[in-house]
C-alpha positions in Angstrom: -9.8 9.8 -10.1 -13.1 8.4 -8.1 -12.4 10.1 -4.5 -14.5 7.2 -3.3 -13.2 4.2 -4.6 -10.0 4.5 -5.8 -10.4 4.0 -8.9 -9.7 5.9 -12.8 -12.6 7.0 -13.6 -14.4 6.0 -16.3 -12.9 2.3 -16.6 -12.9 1.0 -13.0 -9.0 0.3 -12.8 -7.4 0.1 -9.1 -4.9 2.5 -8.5 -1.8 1.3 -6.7 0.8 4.8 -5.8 4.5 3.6 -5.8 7.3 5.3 -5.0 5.4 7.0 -1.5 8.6 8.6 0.6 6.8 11.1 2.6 4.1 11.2 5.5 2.8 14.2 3.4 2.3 11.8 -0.4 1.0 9.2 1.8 -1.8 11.7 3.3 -2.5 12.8 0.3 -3.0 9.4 -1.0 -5.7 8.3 1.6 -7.2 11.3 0.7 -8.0 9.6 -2.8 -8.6 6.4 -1.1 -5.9 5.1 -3.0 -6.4 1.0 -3.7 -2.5 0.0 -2.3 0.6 2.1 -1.7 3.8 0.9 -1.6 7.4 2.7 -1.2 10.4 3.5 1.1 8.5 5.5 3.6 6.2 2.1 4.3 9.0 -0.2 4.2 12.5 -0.3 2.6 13.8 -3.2 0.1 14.0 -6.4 1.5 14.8 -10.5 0.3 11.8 -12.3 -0.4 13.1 -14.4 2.6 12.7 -11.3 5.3 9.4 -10.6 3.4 8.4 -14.2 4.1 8.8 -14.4 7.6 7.3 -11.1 8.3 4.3 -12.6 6.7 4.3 -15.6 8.8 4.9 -13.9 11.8 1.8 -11.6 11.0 -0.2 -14.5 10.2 0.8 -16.5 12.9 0.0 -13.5 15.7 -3.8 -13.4 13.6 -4.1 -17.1 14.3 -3.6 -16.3 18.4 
């Protein structure tokens, strides 16, 4: 993996880490510069309604 850019080397794909449960993966991951994590130490499972509003909420408190 490209340390700088997150990406597989030699074809230029983004890597995306799933499954991250522990501060420790999720160091380790920024230390690759990974392109997006996702997993249940970021957030846990949610409906796409809860996902939605915390969305609008964020955008929302950008706007203000």
């Amino acid at each position: 993996m490209d340390r700088k850019r997150g990406k597989l080397l030699p074809i230029g794909i983004p890597v995306i880490a799933e499954g991250v449960e522990a501060s420790k993966q999720l160091e380790m991951l920024e230390q690759f510069d990974c392109s997006a994590v996702q997993g249940f130490h970021l957030a846990s499972p949610e409906p796409f309604s809860g996902l939605f509003e915390r969305l609008q909420r964020r955008v929302e408190d950008s706007i203000l």
